[in-house]
LUMFITI-479565 format. One line per field, with one value per residue (C-alpha): residue number from 1; residue in three letters; x, y, z. Coordinates in pm, 1 decimal. Example, Ala and Ser with C-alpha at 12.3 -4.5 7.8 and 13.67 -1.06 7.14 Angstrom:
BEGIN
seq = (1, 2);
type = (ALA, SER);
X = (1230.0, 1367.0);
Y = (-450.0, -106.0);
Z = (780.0, 714.0);
//
This chain:
BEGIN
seq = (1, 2, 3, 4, 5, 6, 7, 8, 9, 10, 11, 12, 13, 14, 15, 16, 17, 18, 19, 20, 21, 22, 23, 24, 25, 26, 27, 28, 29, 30, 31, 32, 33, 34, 35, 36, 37, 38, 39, 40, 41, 42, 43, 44, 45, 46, 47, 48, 49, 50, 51, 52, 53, 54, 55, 56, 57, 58, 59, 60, 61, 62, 63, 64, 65, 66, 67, 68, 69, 70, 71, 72, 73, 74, 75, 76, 77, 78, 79, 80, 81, 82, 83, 84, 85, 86, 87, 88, 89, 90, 91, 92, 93, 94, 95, 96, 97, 98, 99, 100, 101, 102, 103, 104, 105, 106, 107, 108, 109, 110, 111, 112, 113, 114, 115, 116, 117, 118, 119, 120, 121, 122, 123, 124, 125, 126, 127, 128, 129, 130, 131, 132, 133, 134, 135, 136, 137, 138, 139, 140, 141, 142, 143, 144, 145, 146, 147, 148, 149, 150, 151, 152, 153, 154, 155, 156, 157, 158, 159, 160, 161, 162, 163, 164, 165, 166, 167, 168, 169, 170, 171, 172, 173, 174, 175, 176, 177, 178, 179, 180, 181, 182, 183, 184, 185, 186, 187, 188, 189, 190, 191, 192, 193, 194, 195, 196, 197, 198, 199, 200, 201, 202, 203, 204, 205, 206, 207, 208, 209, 210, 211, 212, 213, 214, 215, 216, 217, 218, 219, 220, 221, 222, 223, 224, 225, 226, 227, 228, 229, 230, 231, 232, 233, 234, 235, 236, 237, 238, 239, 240, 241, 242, 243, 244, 245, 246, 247, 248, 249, 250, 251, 252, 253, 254, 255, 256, 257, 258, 259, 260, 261, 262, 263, 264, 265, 266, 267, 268, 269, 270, 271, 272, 273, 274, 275, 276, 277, 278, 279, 280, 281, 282, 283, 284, 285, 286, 287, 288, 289, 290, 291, 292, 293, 294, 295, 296, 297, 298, 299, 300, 301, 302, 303);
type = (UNK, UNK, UNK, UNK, UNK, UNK, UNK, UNK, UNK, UNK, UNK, UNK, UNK, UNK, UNK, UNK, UNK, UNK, UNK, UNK, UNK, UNK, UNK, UNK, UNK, UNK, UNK, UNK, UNK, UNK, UNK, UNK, UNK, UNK, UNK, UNK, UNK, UNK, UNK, UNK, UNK, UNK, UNK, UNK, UNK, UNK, UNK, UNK, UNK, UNK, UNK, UNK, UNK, UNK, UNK, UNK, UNK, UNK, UNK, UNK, UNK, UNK, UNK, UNK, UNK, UNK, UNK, UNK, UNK, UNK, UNK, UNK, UNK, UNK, UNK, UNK, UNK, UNK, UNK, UNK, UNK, UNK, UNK, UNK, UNK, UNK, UNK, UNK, UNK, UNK, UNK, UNK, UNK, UNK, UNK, UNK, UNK, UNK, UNK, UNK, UNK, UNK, UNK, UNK, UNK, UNK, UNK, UNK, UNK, UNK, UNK, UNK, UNK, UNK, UNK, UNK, UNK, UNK, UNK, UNK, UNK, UNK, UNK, UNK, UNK, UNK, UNK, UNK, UNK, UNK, UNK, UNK, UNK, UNK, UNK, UNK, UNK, UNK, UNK, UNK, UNK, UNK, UNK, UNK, UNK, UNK, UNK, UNK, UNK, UNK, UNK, UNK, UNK, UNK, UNK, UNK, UNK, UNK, UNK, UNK, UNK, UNK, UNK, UNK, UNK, UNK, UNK, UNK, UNK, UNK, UNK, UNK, UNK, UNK, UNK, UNK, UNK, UNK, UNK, UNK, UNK, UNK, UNK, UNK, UNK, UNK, UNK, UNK, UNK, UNK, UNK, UNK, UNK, UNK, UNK, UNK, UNK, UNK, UNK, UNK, UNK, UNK, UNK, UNK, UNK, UNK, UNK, UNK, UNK, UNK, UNK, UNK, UNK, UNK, UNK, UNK, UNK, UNK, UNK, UNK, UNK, UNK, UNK, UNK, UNK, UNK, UNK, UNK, UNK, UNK, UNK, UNK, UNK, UNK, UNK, UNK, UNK, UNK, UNK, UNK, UNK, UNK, UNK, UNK, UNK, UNK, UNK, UNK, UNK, UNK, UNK, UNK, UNK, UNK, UNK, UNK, UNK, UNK, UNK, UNK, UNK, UNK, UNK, UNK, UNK, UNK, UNK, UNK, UNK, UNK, UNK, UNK, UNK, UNK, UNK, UNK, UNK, UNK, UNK, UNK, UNK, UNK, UNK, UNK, UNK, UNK, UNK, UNK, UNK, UNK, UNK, UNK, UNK, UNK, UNK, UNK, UNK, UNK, UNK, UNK, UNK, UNK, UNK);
X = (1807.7, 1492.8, 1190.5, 920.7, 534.7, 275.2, -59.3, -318.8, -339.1, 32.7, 44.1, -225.8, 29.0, 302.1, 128.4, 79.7, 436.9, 541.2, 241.0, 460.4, 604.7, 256.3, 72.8, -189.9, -600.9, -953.3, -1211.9, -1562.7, -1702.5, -1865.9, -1887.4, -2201.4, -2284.1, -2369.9, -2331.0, -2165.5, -2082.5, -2435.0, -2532.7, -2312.1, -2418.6, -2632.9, -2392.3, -2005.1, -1920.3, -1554.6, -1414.7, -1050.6, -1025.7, -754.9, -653.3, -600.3, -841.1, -1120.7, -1060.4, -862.6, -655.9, -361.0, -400.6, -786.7, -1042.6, -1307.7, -1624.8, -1881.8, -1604.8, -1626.0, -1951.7, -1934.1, -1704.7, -1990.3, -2260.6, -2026.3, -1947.4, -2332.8, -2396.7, -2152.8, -1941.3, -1563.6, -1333.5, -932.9, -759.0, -482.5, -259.4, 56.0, 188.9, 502.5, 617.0, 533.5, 477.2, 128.9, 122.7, 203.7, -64.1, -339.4, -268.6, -333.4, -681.0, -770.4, -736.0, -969.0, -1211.3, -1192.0, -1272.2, -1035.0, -765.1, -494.2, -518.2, -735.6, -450.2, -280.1, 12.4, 232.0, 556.9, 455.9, 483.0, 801.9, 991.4, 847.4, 1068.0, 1384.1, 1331.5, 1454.3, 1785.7, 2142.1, 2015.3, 2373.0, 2298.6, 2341.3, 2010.5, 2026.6, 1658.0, 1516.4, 1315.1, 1275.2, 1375.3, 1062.1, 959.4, 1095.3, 1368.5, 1445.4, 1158.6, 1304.7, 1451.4, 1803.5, 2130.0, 1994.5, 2145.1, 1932.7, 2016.8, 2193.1, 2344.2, 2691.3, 2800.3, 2942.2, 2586.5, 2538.5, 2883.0, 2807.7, 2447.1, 2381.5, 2058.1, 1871.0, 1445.3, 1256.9, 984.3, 947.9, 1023.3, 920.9, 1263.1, 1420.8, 1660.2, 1783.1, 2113.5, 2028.4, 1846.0, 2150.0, 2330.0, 2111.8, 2091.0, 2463.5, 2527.5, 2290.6, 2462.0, 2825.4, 2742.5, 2330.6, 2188.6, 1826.7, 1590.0, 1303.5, 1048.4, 740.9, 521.7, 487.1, 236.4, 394.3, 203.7, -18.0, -317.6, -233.7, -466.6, -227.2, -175.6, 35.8, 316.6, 576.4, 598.1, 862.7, 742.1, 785.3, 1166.8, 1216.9, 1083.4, 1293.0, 1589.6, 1488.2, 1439.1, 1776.0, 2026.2, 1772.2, 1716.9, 1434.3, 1277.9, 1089.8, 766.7, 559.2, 232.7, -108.8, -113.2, 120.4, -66.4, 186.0, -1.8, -307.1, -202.0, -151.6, -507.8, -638.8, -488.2, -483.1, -748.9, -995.4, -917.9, -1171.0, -1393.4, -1585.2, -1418.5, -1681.0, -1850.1, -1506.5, -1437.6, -1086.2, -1183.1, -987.0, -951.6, -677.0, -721.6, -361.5, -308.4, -645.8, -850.7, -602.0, -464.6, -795.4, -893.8, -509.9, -657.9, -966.5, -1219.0, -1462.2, -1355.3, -1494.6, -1378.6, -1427.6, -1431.6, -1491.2, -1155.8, -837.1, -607.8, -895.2, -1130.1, -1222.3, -1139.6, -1280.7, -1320.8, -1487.8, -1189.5, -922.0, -1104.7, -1101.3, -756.9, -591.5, -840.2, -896.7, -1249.8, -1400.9, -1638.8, -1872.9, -1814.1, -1880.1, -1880.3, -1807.5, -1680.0);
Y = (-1670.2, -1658.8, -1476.7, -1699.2, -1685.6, -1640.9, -1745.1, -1614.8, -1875.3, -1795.6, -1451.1, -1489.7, -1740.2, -1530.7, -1208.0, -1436.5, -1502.9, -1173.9, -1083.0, -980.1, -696.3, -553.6, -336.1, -447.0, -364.4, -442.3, -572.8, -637.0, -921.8, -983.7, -853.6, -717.4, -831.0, -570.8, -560.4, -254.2, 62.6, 241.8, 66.9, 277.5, 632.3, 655.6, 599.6, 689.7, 1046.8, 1005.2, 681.6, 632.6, 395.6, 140.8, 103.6, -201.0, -392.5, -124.8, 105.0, -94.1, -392.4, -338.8, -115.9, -162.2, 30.2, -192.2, -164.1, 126.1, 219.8, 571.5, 586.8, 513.0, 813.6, 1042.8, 973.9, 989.9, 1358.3, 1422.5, 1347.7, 1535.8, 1278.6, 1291.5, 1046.5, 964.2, 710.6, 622.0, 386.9, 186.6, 276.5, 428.8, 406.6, 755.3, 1093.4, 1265.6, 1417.7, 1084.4, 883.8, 1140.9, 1108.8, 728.9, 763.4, 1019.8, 770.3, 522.6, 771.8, 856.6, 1229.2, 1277.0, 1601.0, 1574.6, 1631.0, 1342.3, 1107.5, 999.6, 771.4, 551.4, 724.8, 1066.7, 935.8, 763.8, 1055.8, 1264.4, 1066.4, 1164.1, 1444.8, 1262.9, 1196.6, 1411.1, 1608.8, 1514.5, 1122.6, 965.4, 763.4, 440.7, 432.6, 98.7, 273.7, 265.2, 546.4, 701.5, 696.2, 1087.0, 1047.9, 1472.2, 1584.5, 1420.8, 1696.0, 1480.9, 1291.5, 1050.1, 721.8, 502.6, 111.8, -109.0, -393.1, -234.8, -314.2, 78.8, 172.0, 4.0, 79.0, 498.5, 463.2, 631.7, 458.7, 344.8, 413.5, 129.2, 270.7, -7.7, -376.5, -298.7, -327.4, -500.2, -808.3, -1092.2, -971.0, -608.5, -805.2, -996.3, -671.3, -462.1, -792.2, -850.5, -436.2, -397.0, -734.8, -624.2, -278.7, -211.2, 142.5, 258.4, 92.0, 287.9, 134.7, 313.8, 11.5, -236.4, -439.1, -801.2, -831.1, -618.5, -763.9, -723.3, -876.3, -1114.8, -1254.0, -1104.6, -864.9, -897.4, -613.3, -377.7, -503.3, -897.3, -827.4, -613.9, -842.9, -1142.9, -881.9, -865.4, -1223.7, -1299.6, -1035.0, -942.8, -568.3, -390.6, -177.6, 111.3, 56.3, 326.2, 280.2, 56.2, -172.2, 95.3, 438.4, 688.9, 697.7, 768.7, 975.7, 1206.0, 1196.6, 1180.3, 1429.4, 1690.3, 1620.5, 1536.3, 1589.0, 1602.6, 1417.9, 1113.7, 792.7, 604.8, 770.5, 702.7, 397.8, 192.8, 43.0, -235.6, -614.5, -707.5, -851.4, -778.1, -398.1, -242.8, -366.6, -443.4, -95.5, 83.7, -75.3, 12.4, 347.0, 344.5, 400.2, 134.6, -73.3, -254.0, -567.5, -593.6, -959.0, -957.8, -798.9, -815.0, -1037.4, -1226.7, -1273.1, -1631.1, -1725.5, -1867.6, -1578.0, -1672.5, -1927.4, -1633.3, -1410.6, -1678.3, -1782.3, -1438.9, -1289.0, -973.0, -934.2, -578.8, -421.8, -458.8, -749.3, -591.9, -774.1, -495.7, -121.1);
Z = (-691.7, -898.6, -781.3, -658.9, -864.0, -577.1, -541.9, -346.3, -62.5, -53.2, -23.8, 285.6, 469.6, 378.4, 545.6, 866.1, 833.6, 887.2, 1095.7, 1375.2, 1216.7, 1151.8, 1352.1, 1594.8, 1603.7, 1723.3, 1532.0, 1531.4, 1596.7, 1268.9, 923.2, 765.0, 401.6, 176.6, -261.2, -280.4, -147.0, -223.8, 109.2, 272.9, 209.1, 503.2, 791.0, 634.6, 524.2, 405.9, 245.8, 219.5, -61.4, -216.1, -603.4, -670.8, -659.4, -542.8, -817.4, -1075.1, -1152.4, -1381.7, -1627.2, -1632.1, -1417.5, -1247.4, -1382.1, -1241.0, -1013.0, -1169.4, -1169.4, -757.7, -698.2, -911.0, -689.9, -384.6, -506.4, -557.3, -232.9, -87.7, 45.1, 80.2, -118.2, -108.5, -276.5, 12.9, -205.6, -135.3, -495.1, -461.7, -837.7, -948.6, -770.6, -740.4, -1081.7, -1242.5, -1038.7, -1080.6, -1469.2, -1444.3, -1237.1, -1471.4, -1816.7, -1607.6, -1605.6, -1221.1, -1119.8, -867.5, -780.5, -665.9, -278.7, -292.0, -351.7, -24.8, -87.2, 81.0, -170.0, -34.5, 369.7, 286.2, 128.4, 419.3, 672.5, 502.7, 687.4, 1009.0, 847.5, 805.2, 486.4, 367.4, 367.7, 22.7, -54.7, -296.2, -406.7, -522.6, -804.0, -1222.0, -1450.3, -1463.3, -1083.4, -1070.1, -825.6, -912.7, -699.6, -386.7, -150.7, -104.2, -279.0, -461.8, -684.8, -877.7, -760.5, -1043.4, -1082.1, -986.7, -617.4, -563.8, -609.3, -265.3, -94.8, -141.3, 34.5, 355.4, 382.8, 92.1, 29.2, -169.9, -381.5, -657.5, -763.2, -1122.6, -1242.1, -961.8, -1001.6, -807.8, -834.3, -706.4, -440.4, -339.6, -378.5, -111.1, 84.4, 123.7, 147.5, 452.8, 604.2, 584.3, 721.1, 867.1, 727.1, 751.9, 498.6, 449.7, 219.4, 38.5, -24.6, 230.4, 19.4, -80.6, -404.6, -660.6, -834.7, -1186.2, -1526.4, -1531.5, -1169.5, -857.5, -929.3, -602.7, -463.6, -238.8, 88.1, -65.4, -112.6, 222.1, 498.6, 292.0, 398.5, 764.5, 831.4, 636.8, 832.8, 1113.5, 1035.9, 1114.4, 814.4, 838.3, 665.7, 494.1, 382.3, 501.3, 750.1, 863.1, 1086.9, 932.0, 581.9, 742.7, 963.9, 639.8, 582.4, 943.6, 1124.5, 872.8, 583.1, 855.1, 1176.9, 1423.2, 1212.1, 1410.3, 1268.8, 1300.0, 970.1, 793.6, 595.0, 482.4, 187.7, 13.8, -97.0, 111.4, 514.2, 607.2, 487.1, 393.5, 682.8, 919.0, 877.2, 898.7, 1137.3, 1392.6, 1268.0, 1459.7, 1129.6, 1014.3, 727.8, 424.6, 202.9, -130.8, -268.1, -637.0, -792.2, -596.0, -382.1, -209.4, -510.6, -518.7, -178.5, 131.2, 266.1, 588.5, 654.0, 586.4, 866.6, 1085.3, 1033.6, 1037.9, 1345.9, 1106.1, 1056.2, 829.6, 919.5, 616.5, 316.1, -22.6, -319.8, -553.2, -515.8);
//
């Protein structure tokens, strides 16, 4: 089994493919143009706001993203990076906004990793958790037994239930290995990043939700997702960072239909789409909006 290379138009059709398994929303009936997120300052007071792709792609932060978040903070409005990256903990992730020059603390970073390792809690403490994970995605700071996943079959066969934070390492042979685990005896799959693919300098990285729905259509499972399109992510940040706050002077801010928007908008905030540096950058993007039904709020073409 070798790992497919996605393109855009791809990625789009494979969202639709799994649309079912999504969560549902309302949307407006038409987006408003605007350049950036300047435009915004006068009507939303809190925006929730992706990585990739709003902030940075790769390794590389977009251009006068910083500079954004400044003025935000002079004018006294509220900014959190809600992020499906499930890689690294808090500390880790705050490091890497920091080296692209964003000023950000910590409690501003709501992630998808964070909401996943929450639900644990709604297991036997004494359940043995394979995590789908790398070496350095500090697997010590979760409050269980854990096992990194390998390429050895017991790995599997000990699991209680296993928690997917990260492809970065992952192989089709540990992929057949969880596949044909979960198939010979069904265990909770919880998975900490429901995004299928990563914008990345050099293309689409596949990412942990990519490899999980290819497990539920293949032995019929039903994962438990953690992260945007998903509500209990921003839940995190709703009902506790800003509860009671009138949603409609909050924006979801991202460059992807099918988790950014679509997600915000299941949430009940308002929701912008940013064009020039992620998933969608060079796309029809009228023709995607009409195809999948999800239609933002406000169509930016830059952070």
């Amino acid at each position: 089994m070798l790992f497919p290379t996605l393109t855009a138009t791809e990625v789009f059709e494979r969202y639709e493919a799994v649309r079912a398994r999504l969560p549902t929303a309302q949307f407006p009936a038409e987006s408003a143009a605007i350049e950036n997120l300047e435009a915004l300052v006068d009507e939303i007071d809190v925006f929730l706001l992706d990585a990739f792709g709003v902030l940075n792609v790769g390794e590389s932060a977009i251009p006068g993203a910083a500079e954004r978040l400044e003025a935000f903070a002079r004018l006294g409005k509220q900014v959190f990076v809600l992020t499906n990256s499930a890689t690294y903990d808090a500390t880790k992730a705050l490091e890497k906004y920091r080296s692209f020059g964003f000023a950000l603390e910590k409690e501003q970073i709501i992630s998808s990793r964070d909401a996943a390792i929450t639900a644990l809690d709604l297991y036997p403490k004494d359940y043995v958790w394979g995590i789908a994970a790398t070496a350095q995605s500090g697997l010590a700071e979760l409050p269980r037994i854990t096992h990194l996943l390998g390429e050895d079959p017991s790995d599997y066969e000990k699991a209680n239930a296993f928690l997917f934070l990260s492809s970065a390492d992952w192989t089709a042979k540990q992929q057949s290995l969880l596949q044909n685990s979960l198939q010979l005896n069904p265990r909770p799959l919880l998975v900490g990043n429901p995004d299928l693919v990563a914008p990345r300098e050099g293309g689409l990285s596949l990412e942990p939700g990519f490899f999980t729905h290819e497990i539920a259509e293949q032995i019929g499972i039903a994962p438990q997702f953690y992260g945007k399109p998903f509500l209990n992510v921003f839940d995190r940040v709703l009902e506790a960072e800003l509860k009671g706050t009138d949603r409609g002077r909050i924006a979801m801010v991202g460059d992807t239909l099918h988790t950014d928007i679509l997600g915000g908008a299941a949430a009940g905030v308002r929701t912008v789409l940013v064009t020039g540096h992620g998933l969608h950058k060079g796309m029809d993007i009228p023709k995607l909006i009409k195809q999948s039904g999800i239609v933002p709020d406000f169509i930016a073409a830059t952070t």
